[in-house]
KOLDOFI-35543 format. One line per 3 residues: their letters; for each residue x, y, z of N, C-alpha, C. Coordinates in Angstrom, 1 decimal, decimal comma. Example, Ala and Ser with C-alpha at 12.3 -4.5 7.8 and 13.67 -1.06 7.14 Angstrom:
BEGIN
as) 13,2:-5,7:7,8:12,3:-4,5:7,8:13,2:-3,3:7,8; 12,8:-2,2:7,1:13,7:-1,1:7,1:12,9:0,0:7,9 .
This chain:
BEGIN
xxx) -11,7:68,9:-1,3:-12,9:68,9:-2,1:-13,1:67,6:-2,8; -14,4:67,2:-3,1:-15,0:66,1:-3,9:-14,3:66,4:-5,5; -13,7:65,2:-6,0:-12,8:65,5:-7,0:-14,4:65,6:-8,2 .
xxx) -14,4:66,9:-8,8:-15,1:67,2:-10,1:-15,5:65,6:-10,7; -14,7:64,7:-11,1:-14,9:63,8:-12,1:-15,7:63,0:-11,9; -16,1:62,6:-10,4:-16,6:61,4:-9,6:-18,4:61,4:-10,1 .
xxx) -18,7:62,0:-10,4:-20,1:62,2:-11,1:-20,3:61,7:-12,2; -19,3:61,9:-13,0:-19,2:61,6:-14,5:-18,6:60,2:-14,2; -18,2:59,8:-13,3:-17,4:58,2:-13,4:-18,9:57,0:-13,1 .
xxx) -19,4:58,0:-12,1:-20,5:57,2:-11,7:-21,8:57,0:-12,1; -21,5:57,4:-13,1:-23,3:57,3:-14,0:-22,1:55,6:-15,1; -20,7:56,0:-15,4:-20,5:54,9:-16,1:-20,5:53,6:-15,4 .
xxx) -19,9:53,9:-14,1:-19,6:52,8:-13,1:-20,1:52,5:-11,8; -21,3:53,1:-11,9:-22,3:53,1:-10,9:-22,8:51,5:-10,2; -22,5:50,5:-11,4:-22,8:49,6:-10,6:-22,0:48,4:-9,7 .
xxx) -21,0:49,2:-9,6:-19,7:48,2:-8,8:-20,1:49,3:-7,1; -20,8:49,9:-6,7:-21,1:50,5:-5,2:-22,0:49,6:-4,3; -21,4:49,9:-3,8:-21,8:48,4:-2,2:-22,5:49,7:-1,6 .
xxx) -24,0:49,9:-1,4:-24,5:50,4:-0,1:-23,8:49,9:1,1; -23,3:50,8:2,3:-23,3:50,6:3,4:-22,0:49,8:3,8; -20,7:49,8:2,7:-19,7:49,2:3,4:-19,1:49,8:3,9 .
xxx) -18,8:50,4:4,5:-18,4:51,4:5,4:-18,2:50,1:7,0; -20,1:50,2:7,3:-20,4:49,4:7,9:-20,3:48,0:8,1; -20,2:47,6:6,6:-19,5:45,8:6,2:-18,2:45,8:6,9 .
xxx) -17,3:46,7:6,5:-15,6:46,4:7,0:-15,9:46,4:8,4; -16,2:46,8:8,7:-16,4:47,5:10,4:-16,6:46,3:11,1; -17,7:45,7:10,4:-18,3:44,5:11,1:-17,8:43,2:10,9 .
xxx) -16,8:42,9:9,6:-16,2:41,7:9,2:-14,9:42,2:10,1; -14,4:42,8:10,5:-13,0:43,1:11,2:-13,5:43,0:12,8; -14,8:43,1:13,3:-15,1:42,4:14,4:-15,3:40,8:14,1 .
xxx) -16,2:40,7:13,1:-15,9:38,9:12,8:-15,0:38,5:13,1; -13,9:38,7:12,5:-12,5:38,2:12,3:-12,0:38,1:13,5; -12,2:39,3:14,4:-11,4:39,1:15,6:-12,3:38,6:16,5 .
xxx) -13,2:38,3:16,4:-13,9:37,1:17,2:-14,1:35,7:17,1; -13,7:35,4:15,4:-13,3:34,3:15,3:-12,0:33,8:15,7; -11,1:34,1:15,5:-9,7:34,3:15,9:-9,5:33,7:17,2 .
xxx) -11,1:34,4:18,4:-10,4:33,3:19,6:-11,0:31,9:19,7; -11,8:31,6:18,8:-11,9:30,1:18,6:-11,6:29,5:17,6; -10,6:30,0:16,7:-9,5:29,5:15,4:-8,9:30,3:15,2 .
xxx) -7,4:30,1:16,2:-6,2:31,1:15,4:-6,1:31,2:14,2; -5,9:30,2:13,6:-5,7:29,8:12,3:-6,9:30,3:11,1; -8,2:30,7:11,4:-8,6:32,0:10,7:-8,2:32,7:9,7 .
xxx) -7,7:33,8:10,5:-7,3:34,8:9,9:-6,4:34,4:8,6; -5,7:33,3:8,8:-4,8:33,4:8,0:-5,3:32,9:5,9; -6,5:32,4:6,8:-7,4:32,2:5,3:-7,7:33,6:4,5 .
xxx) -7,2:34,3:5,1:-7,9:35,8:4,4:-7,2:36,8:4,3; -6,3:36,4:5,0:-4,5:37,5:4,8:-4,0:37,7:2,6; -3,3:38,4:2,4:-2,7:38,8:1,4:-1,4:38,0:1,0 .
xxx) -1,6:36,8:1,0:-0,6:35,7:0,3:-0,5:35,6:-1,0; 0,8:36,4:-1,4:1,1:36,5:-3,1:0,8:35,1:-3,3; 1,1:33,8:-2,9:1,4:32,5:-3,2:0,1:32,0:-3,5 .
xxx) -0,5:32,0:-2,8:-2,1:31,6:-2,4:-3,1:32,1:-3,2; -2,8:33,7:-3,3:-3,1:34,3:-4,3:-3,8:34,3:-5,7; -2,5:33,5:-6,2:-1,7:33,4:-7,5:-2,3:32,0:-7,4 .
xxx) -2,8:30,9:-6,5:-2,9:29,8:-7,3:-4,4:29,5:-7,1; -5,4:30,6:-6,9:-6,7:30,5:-6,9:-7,7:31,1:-6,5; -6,7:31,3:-5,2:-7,5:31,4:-3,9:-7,5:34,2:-4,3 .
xxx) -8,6:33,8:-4,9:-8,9:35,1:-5,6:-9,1:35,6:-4,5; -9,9:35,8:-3,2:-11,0:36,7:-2,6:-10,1:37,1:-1,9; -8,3:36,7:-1,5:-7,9:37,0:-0,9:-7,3:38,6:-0,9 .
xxx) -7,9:38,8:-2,4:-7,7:40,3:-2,8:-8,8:41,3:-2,3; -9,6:41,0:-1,8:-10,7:41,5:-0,7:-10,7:41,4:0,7; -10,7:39,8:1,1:-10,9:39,5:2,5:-10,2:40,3:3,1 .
xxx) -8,4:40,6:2,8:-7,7:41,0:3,4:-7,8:42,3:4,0; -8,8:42,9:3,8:-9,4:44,3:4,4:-10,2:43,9:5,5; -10,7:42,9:6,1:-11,1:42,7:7,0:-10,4:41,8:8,0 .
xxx) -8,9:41,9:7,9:-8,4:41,9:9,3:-8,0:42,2:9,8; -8,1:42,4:11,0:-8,3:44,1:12,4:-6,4:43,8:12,4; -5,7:45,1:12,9:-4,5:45,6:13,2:-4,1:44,8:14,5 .
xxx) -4,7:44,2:15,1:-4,2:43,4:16,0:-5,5:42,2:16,8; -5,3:40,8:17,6:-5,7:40,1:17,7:-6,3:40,2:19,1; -5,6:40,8:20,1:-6,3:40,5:21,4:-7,1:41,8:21,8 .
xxx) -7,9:41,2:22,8:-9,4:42,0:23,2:-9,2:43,8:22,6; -8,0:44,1:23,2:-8,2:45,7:23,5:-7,4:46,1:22,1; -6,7:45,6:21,2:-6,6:46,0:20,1:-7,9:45,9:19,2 .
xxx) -8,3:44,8:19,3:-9,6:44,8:18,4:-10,3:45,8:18,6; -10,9:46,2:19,9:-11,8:47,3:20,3:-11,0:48,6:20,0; -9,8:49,1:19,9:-9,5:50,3:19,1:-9,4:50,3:18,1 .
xxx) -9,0:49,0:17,3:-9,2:49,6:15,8:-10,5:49,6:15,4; -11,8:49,2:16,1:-12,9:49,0:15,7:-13,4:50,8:15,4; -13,1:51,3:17,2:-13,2:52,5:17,5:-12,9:53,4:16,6 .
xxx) -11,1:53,3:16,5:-11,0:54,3:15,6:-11,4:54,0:14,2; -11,9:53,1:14,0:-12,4:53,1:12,2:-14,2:53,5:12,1; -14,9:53,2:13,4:-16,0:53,6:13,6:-16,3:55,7:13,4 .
xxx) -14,7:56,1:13,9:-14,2:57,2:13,9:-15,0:58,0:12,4; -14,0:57,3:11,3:-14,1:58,3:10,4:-14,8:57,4:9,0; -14,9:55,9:9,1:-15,3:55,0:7,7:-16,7:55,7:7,7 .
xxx) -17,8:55,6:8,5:-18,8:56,0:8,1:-18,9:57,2:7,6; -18,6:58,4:8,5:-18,5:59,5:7,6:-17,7:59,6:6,0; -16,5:58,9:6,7:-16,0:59,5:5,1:-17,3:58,9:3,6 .
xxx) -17,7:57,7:3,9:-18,8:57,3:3,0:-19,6:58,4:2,3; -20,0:58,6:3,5:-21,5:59,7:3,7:-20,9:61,1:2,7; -19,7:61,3:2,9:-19,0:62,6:2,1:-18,8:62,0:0,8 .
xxx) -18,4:60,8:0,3:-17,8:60,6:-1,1:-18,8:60,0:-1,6; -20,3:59,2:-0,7:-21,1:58,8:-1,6:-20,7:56,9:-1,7; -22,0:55,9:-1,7:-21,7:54,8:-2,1:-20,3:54,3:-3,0 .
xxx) -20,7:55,3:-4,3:-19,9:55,0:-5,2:-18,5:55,8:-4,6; -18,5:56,6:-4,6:-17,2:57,3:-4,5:-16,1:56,4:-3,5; -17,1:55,6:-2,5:-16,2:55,4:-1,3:-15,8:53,8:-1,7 .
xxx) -16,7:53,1:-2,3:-16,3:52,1:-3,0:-15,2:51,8:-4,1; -15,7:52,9:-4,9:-14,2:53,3:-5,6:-13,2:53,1:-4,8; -13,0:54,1:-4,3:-11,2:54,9:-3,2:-11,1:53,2:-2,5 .
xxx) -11,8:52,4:-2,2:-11,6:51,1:-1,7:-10,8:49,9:-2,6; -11,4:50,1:-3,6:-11,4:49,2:-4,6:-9,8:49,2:-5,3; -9,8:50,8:-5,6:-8,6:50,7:-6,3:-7,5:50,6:-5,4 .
xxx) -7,4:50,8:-4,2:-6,2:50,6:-3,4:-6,6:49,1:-3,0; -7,7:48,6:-2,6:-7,4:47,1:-2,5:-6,8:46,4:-3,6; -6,8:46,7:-4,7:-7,0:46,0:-6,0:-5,0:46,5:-6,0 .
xxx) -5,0:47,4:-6,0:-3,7:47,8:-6,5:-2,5:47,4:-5,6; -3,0:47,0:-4,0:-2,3:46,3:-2,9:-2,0:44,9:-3,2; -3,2:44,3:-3,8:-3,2:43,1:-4,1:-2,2:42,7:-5,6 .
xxx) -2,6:43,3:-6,3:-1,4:43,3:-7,8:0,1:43,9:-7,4; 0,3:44,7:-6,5:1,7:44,9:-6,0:2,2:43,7:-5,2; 1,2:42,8:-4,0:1,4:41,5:-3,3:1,9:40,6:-4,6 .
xxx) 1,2:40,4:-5,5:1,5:39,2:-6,5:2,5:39,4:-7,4; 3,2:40,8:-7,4:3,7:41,1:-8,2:5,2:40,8:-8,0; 5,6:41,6:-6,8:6,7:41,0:-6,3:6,5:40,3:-4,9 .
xxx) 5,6:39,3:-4,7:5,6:38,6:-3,8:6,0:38,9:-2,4; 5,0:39,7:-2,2:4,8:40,1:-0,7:3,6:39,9:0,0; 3,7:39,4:1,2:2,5:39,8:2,1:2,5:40,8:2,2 .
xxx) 1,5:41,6:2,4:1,0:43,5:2,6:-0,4:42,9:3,3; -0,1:44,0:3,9:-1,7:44,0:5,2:-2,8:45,3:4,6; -3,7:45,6:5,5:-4,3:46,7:5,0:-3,8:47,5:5,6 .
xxx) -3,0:47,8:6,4:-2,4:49,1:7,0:-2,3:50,4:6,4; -2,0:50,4:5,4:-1,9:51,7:4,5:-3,1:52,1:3,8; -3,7:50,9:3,4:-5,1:51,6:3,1:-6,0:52,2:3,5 .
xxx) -6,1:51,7:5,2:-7,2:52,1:6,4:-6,2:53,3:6,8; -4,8:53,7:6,9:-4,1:54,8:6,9:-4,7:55,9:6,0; -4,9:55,8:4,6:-5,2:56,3:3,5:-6,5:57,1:3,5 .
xxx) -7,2:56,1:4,1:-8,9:56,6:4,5:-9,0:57,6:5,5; -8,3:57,4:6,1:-8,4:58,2:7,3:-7,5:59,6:6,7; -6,7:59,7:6,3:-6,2:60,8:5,6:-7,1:61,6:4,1 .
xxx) -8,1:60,5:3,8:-8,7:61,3:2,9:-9,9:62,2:3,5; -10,4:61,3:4,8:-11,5:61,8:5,8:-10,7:63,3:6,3; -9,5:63,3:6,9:-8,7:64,4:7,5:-8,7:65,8:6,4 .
xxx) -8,5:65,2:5,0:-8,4:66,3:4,1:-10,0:67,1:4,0; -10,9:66,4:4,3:-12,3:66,6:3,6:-12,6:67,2:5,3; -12,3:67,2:6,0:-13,1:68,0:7,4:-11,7:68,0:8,4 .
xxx) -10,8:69,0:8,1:-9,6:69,6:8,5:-10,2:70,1:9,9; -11,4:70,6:10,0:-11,6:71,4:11,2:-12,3:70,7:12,4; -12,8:69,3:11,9:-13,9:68,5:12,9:-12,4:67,9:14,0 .
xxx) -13,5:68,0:15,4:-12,4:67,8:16,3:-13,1:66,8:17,0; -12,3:65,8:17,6:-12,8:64,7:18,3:-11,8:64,6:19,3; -12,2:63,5:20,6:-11,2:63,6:21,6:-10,6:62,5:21,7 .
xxx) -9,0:62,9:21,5:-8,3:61,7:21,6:-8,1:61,5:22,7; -7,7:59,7:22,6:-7,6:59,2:24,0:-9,1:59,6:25,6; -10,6:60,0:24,6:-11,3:60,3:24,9:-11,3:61,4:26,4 .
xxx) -9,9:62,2:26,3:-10,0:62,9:27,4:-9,2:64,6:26,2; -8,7:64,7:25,2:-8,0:65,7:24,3:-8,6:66,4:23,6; -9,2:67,4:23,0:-9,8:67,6:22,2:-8,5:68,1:21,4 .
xxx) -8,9:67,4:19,8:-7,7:68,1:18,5:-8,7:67,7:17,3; -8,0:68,8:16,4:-8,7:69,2:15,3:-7,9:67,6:14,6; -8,9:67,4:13,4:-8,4:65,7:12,4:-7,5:66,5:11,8 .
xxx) -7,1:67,6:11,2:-5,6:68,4:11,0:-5,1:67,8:11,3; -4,7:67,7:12,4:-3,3:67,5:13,3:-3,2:66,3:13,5; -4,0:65,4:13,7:-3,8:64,0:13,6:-3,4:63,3:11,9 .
xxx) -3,7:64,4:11,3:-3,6:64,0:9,6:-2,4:64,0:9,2; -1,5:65,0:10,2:-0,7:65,8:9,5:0,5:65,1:10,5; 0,3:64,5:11,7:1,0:63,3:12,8:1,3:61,9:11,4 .
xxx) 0,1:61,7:10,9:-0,3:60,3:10,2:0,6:60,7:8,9; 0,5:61,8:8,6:1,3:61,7:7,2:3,1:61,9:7,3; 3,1:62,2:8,4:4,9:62,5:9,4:5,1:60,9:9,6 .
xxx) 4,6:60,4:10,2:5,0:58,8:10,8:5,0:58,0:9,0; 4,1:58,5:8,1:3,9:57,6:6,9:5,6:57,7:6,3; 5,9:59,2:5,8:7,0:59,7:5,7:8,4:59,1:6,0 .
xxx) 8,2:59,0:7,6:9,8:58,5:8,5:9,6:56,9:7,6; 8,6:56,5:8,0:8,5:54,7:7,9:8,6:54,5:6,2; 8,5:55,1:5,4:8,7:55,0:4,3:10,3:55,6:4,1 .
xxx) 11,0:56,1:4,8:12,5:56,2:4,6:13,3:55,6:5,0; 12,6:54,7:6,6:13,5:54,3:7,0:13,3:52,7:7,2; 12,0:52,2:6,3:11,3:50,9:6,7:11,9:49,8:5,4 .
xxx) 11,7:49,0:5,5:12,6:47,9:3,8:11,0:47,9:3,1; 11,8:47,2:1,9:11,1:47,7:0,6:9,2:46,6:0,6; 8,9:46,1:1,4:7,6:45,5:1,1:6,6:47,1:2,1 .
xxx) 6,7:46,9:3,4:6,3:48,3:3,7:6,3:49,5:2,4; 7,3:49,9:1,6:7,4:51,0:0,8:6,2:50,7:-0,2; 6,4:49,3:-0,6:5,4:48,6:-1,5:3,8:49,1:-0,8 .
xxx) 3,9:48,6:-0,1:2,2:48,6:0,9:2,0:49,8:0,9; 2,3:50,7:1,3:2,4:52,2:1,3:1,9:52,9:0,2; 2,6:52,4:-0,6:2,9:53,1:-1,7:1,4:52,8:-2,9 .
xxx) 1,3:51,3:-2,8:-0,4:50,8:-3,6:-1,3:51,3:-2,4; -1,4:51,6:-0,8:-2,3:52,0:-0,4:-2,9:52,8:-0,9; -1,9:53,8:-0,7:-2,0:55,3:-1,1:-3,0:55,2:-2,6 .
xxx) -2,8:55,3:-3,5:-3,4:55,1:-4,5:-4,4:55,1:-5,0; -4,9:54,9:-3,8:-6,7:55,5:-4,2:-7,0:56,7:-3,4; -6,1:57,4:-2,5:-6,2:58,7:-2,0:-5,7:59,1:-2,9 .
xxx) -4,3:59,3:-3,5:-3,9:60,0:-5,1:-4,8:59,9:-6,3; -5,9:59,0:-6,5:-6,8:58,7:-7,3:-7,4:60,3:-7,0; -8,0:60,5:-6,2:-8,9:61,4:-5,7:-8,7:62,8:-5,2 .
xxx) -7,7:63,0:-4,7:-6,8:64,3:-4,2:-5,8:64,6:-4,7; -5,0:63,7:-5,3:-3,4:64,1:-5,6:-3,6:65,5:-6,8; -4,5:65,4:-7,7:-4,4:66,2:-8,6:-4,9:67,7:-7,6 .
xxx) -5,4:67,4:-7,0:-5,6:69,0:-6,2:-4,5:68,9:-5,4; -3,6:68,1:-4,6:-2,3:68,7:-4,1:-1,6:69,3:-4,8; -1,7:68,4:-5,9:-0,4:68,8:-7,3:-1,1:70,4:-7,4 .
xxx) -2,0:70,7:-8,0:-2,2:72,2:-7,8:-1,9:73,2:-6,4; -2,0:72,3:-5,3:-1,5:73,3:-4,2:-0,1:73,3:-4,0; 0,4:72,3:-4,5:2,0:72,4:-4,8:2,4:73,3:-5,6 .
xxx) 2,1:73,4:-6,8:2,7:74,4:-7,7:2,0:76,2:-7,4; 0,8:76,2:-6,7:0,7:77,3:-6,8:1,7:77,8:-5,3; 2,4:77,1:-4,0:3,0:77,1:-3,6:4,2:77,3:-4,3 .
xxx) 4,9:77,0:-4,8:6,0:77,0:-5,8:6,0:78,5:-6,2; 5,0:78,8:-6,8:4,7:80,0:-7,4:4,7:81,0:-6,3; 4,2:81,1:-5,6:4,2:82,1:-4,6:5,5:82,3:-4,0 .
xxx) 6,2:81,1:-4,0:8,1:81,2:-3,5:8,6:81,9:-4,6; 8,8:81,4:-5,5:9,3:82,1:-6,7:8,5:83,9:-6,8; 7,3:84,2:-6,4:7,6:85,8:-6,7:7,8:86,2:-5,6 .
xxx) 7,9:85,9:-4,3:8,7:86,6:-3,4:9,9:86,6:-3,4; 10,8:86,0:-4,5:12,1:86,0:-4,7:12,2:86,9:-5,5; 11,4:87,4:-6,1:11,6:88,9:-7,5:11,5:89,7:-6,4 .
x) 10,9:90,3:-5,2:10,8:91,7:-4,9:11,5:91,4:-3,3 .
């Protein structure tokens, strides 16, 4: 569900919402990897350098969402794919504002964890994140993976949050970092409704242990 509050946030903060980024990432993450084959050296203007960061170079707390998971032809074209997948909808469900938000605070909070203990962090957990908040909000929409499978976004949510899990147990501590500020703007938004499906879970274990 659309978290209750987001109404009341956005009459205060209504004017930090970007119409139509959804579509901006989408399209600066094809930039990127199209500039890339006539300046390797690119990307690296826009990467998450705690260093670089910290001595000016601000935007690097934004750019860094626009570049793609990998550099050559056919990784660009899937991550474009799969983000074509669910960014636009998920927009369309949370609203300009809403979806700017869930952006913002996990970029912002990626970026203060980078400077904080001095790590590079990519957007991997955030564009992870999105896609898990899209998964929570239409459990039943099915699309075909590997364009030949049909499976419900369930099961791919529920694949995404198992692999997040392993790699956060068994990965070193900047991954846990990245991870961890991704998430954060999906906890902004959902966590208080898991936390109630947790405990009423809880609750339901606990009285089938009275009878």
């Amino acid at each position: 569900m659309i978290p209750s509050w987001l109404g009341k946030a956005e009459k205060r903060l209504g004017f930090i919402q970007i119409p139509g980024l959804a579509k901006f990432l989408i399209g600066m993450s094809v930039a990127v990897g199209l500039l890339n084959f006539f300046n390797p050296r690119f990307p690296a203007q826009l990467v998450l350098d705690p260093g670089l960061l910290l001595s000016g170079q601000v935007w690097r707390a934004v750019t860094f969402l626009f570049v793609p998971y990998a550099f050559d032809a056919l990784g660009i074209l899937i991550w474009v794919l799969w983000l074509f997948v669910f960014l636009p909808q998920l927009e369309w469900m949370l609203g300009d504002f809403g979806f700017t938000l869930i952006c913002l605070v996990s970029a912002l909070a990626t970026a203060a964890v980078s400077a904080l203990y001095g790590a590079v962090l990519s957007n991997t957990a955030i564009y992870a994140a999105l896609f898990l908040a899209y998964a929570h909000l239409n459990p039943e929409t099915q699309i075909l993976l590997f364009f030949f499978f049909p499976v419900k976004i369930k099961w791919i949510g529920a694949a995404v949050w198992a692999y997040l899990l392993l790699t956060f147990l068994f990965s070193g501590p900047a991954w846990r970092l990245e991870l961890l500020s991704g998430l954060s703007g999906y906890a902004l938004f959902f966590g208080p409704a898991h936390w109630q499906e947790l405990r009423f879970w809880i609750r339901r274990l606990k009285n089938r242990g009275r009878y």
